[in-house]
C-alpha positions in Angstrom: 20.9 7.9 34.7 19.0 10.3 32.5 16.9 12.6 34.1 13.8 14.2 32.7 12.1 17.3 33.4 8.6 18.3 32.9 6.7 21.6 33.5 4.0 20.9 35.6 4.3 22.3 39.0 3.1 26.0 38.0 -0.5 27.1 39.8 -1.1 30.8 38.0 -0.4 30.4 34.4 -2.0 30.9 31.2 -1.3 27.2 29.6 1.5 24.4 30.5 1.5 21.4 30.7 3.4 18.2 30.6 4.3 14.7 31.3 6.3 11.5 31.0 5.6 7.7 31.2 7.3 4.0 30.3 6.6 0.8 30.4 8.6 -2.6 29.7 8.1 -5.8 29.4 10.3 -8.9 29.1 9.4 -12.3 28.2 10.5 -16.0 27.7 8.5 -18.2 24.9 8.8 -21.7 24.3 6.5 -24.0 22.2 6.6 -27.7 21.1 3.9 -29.0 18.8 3.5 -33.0 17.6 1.4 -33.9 14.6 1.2 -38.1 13.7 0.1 -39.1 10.6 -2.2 -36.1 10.5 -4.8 -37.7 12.7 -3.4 -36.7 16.4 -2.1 -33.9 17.5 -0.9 -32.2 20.9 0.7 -29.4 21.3 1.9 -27.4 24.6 3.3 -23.5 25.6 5.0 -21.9 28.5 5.9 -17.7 28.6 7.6 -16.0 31.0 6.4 -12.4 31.7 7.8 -9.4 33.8 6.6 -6.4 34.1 7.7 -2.7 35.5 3.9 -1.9 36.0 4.5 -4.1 39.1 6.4 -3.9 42.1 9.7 -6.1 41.9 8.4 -9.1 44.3 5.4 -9.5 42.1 6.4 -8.9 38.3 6.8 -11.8 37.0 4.6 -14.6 35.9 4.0 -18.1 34.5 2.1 -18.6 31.9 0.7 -21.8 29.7 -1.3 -24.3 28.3 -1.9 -27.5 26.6 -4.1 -28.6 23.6 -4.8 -31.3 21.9 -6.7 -32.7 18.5 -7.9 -35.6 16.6 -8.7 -36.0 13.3 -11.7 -38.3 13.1 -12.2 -38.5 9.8 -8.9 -39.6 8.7 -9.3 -43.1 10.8 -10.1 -46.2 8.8 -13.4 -46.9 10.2 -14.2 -43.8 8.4 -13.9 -45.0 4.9 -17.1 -45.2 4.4 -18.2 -41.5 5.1 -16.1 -40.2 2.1 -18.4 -39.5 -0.2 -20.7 -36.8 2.3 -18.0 -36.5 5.3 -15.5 -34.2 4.3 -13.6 -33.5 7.6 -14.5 -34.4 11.3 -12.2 -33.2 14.1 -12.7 -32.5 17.7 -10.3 -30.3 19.8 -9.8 -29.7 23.3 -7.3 -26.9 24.8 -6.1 -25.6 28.7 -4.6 -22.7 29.7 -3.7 -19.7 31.8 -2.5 -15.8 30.8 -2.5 -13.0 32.0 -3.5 -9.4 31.9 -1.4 -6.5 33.1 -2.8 -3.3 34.9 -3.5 -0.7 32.4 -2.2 2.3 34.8 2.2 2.2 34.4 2.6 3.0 38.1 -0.9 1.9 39.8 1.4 -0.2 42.5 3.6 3.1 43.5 2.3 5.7 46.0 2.4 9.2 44.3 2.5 12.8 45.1 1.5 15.4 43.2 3.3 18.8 42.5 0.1 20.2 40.8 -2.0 21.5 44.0 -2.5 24.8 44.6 -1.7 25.9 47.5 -2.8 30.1 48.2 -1.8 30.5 44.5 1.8 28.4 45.5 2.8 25.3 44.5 1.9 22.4 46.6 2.6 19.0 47.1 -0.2 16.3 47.8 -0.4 12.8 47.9 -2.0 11.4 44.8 -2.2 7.5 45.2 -1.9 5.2 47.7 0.5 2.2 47.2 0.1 -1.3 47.2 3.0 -3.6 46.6 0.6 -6.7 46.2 -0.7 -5.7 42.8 0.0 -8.4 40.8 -1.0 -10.3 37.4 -5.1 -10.9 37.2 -4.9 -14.7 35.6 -7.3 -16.3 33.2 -7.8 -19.9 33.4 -8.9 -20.6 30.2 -11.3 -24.2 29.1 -12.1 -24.6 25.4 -13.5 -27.6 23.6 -14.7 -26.8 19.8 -15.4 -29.7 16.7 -15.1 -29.0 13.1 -17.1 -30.5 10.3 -17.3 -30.6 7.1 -19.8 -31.7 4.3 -20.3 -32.6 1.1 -16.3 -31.9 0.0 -16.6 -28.8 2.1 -19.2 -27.4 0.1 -20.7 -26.7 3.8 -18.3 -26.3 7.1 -19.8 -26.0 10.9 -17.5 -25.1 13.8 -19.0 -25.3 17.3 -17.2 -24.3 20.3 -17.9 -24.2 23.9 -15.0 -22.5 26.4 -15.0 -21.1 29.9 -12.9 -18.6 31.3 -12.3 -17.9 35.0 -10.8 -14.8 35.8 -8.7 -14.7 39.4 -6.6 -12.1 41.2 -9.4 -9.6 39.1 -8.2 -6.3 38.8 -10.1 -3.7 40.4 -10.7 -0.6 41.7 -11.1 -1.2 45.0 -13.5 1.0 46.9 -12.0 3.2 49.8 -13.8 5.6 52.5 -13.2 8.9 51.8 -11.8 9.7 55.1 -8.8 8.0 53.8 -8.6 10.9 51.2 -9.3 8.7 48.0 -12.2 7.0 47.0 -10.7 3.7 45.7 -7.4 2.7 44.6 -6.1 -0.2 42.6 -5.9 -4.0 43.8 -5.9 -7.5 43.0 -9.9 -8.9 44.1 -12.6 -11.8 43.7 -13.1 -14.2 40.5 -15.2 -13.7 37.3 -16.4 -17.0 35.3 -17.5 -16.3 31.6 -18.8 -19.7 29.5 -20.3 -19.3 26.4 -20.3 -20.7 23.2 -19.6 -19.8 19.3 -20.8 -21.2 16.2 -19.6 -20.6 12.8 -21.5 -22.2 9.4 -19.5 -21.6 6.0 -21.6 -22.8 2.8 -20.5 -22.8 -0.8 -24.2 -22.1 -1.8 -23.8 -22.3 -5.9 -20.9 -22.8 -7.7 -21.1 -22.9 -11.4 -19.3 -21.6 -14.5 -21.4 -18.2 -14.3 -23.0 -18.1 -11.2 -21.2 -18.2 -7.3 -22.7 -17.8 -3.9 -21.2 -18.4 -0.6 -22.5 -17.9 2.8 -21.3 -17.2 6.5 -23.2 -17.1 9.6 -21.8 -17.0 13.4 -23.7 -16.9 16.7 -22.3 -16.1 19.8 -23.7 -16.6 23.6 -21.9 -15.4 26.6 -23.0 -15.4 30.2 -20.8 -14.6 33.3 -20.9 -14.6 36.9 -19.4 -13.1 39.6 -17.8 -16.1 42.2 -16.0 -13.7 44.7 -14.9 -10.5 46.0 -13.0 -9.4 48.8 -13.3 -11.4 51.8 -16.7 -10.6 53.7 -17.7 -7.8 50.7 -20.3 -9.2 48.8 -21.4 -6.4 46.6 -20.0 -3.3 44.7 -22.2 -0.4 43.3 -20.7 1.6 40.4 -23.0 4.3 39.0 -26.0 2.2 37.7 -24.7 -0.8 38.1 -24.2 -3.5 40.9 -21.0 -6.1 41.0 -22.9 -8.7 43.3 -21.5 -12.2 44.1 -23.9 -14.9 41.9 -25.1 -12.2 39.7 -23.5 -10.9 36.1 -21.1 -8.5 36.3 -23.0 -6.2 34.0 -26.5 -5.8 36.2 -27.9 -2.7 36.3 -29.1 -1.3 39.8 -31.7 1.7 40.1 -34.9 3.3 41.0 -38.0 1.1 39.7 -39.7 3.8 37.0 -43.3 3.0 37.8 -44.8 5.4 34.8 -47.2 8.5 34.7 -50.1 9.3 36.4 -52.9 9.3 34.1 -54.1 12.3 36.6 -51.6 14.8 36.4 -48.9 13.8 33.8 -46.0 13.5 37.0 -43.5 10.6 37.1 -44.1 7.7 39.7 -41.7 5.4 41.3 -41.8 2.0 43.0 -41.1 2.6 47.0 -39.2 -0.8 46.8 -38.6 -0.9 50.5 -38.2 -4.2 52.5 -40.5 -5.4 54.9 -39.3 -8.2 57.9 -40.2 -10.6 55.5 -37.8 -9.5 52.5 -40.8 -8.5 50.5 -40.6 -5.4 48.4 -43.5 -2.9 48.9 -45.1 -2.0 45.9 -46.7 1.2 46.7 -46.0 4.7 44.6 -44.2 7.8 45.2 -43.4 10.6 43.2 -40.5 11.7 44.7 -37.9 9.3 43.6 -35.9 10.3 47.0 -38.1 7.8 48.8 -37.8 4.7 46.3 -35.1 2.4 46.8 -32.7 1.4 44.1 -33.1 -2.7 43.1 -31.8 -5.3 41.1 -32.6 -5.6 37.6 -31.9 -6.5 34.5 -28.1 -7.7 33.1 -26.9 -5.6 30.3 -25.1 -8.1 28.7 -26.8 -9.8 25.0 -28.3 -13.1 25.2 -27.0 -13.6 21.2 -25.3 -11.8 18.8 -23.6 -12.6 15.5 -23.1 -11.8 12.1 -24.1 -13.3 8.8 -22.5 -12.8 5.3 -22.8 -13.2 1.2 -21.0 -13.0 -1.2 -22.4 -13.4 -5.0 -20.8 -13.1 -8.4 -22.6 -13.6 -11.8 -20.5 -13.4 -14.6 -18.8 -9.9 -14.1 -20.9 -8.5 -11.7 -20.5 -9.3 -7.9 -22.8 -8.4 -4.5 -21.3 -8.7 -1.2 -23.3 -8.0 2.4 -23.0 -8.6 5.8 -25.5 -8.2 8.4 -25.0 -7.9 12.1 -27.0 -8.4 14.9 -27.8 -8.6 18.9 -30.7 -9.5 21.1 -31.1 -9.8 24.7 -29.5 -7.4 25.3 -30.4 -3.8 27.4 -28.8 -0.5 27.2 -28.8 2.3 29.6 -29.7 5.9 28.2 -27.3 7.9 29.9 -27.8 11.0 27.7 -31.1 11.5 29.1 -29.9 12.2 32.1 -30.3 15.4 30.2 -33.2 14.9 28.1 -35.5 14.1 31.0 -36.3 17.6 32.3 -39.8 18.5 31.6 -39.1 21.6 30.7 -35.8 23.2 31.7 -35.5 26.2 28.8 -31.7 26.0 28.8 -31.5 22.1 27.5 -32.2 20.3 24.3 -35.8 19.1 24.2 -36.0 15.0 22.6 -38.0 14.1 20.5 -39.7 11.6 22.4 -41.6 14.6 24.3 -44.0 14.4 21.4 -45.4 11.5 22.9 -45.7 13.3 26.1 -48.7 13.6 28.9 -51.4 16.5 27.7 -54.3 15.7 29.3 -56.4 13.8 32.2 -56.6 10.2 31.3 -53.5 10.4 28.6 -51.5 6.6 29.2 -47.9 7.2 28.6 -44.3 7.4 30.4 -43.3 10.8 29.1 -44.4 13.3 31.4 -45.6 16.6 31.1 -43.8 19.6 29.7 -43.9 22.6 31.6 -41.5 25.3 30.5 -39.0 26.6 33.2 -39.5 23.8 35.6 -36.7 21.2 36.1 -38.4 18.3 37.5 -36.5 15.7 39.8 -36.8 13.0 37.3 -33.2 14.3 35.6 -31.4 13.9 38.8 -32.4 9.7 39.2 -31.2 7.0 37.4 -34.4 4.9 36.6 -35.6 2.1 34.8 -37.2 4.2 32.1 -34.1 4.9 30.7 -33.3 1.0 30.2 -34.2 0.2 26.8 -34.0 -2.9 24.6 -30.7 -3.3 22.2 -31.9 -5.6 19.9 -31.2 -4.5 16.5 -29.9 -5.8 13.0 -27.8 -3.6 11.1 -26.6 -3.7 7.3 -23.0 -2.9 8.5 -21.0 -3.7 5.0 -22.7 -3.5 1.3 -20.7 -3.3 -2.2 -21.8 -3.9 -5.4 -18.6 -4.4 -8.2 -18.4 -5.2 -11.9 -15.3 -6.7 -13.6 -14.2 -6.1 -17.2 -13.6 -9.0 -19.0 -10.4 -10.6 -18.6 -10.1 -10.6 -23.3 -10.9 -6.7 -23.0 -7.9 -6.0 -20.4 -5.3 -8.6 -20.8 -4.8 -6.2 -24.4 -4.4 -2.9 -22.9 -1.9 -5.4 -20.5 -3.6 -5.0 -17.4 -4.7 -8.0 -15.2 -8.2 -6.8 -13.5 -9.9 -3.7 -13.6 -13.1 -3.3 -11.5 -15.3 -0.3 -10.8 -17.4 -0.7 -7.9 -19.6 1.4 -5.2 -19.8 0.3 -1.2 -21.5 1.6 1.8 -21.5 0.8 5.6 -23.7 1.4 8.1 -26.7 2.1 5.5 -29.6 0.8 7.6 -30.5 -0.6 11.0 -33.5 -1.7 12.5 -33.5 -1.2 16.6 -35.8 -1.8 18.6 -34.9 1.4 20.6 -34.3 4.0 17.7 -33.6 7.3 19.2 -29.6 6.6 19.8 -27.6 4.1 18.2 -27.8 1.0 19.3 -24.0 0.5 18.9 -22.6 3.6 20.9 -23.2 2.2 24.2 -25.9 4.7 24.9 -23.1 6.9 26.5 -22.8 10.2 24.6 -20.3 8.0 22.3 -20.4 9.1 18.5 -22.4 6.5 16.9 -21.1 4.1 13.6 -21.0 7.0 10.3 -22.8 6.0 7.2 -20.3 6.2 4.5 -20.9 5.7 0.7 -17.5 4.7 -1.4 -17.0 4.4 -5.4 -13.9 3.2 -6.1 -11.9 1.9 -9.2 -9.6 -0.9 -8.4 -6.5 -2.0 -11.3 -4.1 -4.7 -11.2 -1.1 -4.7 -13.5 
């Protein structure tokens, strides 16, 4: 057995560091599929996995699934559909995988050589163990058909699924008296369902003149079905993993806006009475509101659509993408919104800010040196629409002449310029509506000219 040693356990240095990880994974595939007379087909799959990210007793696991097709438009009732009804099949598919812990050793109990202990080494216990980790399965239900139209000059592919997730990996919360705050375990069932739609068209097709289409719309809606025994509800940061709600819900303070009177934030107390009913009433210390239910983060659509057009030697290809329904949570202005603390950036938003008595708006007022509690609350002011459409790819090409190349005995030569991420329209424009709202980098514009040559 080789042995590996890394330089870690040092407390006063200047700079070390070190570490070492691996993984394996072995698996068993097997496949059979059955095609007659290209009208009916069925087709089945079994895998065997094992894993070293989990304890021996729980490593492996069985995978598989089922599927079958027919081919509609191939009967001989159909005859008479030739001439418009290109192709018609349905489809119709069953299955389980799984998904594997991303953390190598997250079923092993660790200890730590990195504490510092009076400027000594010291050894702590860094995670607890749990033997029971095992695979989180997806059960997976998909039914799609496929058209086509007018000798495939037009193609529609509709598909609905659903997808229950068990044994759902998680980090399970922990008191602290314990010494950690959570550790990792196997808890509750997540249902997804949605479905997808594609739409291919061959718009024009002549001897100078080509355009083709693309268009796909996606919906996807999930639900929480279970935790852990009696638990019922999670909190994570802004969020809330509730039993019957989305996984994605976001869970805060209720921003109320601005007094009109003195420019200061208000909140929504929010408090129950015996009767369940939220009280309504204003306060402008955000300590005293309580943090509710609202929205899901998750879109209600999104999707893409695409063209492509040539005209003799010149050619224009685009593609749009887009999302609506859904809402983003500003995280970054958790250091925006300070109303006036000199040592942070100041957003431009605050140009819209509270000046005077009777001023309607939900930016506060600025008063330099003052650090107002509104920095220190997640609230609802910070949730913002993510609709937006985005020109994501754009290039525009031309192609010399096939009689002017084939001499200099080349094959194609095309010059042609290409951008991405040129222009968006959001219906929240002060971060990208892309980057998550979480301090990520958002997509680069880039501008390309390029000269592509085939011999």
């Amino acid at each position: 057995m080789k042995l590996t040693v890394e330089i870690n356990n040092g407390v006063v240095y200047q700079s070390m560091g070190g570490s070492n990880s691996k993984t394996r994974i072995v698996s068993y595939l097997t496949r059979a599929n059955y095609d007659y007379d290209n009208k009916y087909y069925v087709g089945a799959s079994w895998r065997t996995d094992g894993s070293s990210r989990l304890s021996r007793e729980n490593r492996w696991g069985n995978f598989w699934s089922i599927s079958g097709a027919w081919r509609i438009s191939s009967e001989k009732f159909m005859k008479n559909t030739d001439n418009w009804l290109s192709d018609l099949k349905l489809r119709l598919s069953y299955g389980v995988n799984g998904t594997l812990p991303s953390s190598y050793y997250g079923y092993l109990g660790l200890s730590s050589l990195t504490s510092n202990y009076n400027d000594h080494p010291g050894i702590s216990q860094s995670q607890l163990e749990n033997k029971e980790l095992t695979w989180e399965t997806n059960y997976n239900f998909n039914s799609g058909i496929d058209i086509g139209l007018f000798h495939n000059r037009l193609n529609i592919t509709f598909e609905y699924y659903t997808r229950t997730t068990k044994n759902l990996l998680y980090s399970r919360p922990l008191s602290l008296t314990t010494g950690f705050s959570n550790y990792l375990s196997n808890i509750g069932k997540l249902q997804n369902k949605g479905y997808e739609l594609e739409i291919r068209s061959n718009n024009i097709k002549s001897k100078n003149f080509k355009w083709s289409s693309s268009l796909n719309l996606g919906h996807n809606s999930n639900k929480i079905l279970k935790l852990d025994g009696n638990l019922t509800q999670v909190t994570s940061g802004v969020k809330i993993h509730k039993v019957g709600l989305p996984y994605n819900t976001y869970w805060m303070i209720e921003f109320a806006g601005i007094d009109p009177a003195d420019g200061e934030p208000m909140f929504y107390l929010n408090k129950q009475d015996e009767n369940g009913q939220l009280n309504r009433e204003t306060t402008k210390d955000p300590s005293t509101a309580q943090k509710v239910i609202m929205q899901c983060a998750d879109p209600t659509i999104s999707g893409g659509l695409g063209n492509n057009l040539q005209y003799k030697w010149f050619d224009l290809n685009f593609n749009l993408n887009f999302s609506f329904g859904a809402w983003n949570y500003d995280s970054a202005a958790s250091k925006m919104d300070h109303g006036g603390d000199g040592n942070l950036n100041i957003p431009i938003y605050y140009r819209k800010r509270w000046k005077s008595e009777g001023d309607q708006t939900n930016i506060e007022r600025f008063i330099i040196g003052r650090n107002i509690s509104m920095a220190s609350y997640a609230t609802t002011r910070r949730i913002h629409s993510g609709d937006f459409v985005r020109l994501k790819n754009i290039s525009f090409g031309f192609t010399l002449p096939g009689a002017l190349t084939r001499k200099v005995g080349l094959d194609k030569v095309r010059l042609y310029a290409s951008g991405s991420n040129l222009l968006t329209w959001a219906a929240y424009d002060y971060i990208d509506p892309e980057s998550n709202f979480n301090w990520e980098t958002p997509p680069a514009k880039t501008f390309t000219l390029g000269l592509e040559i085939k011999f």
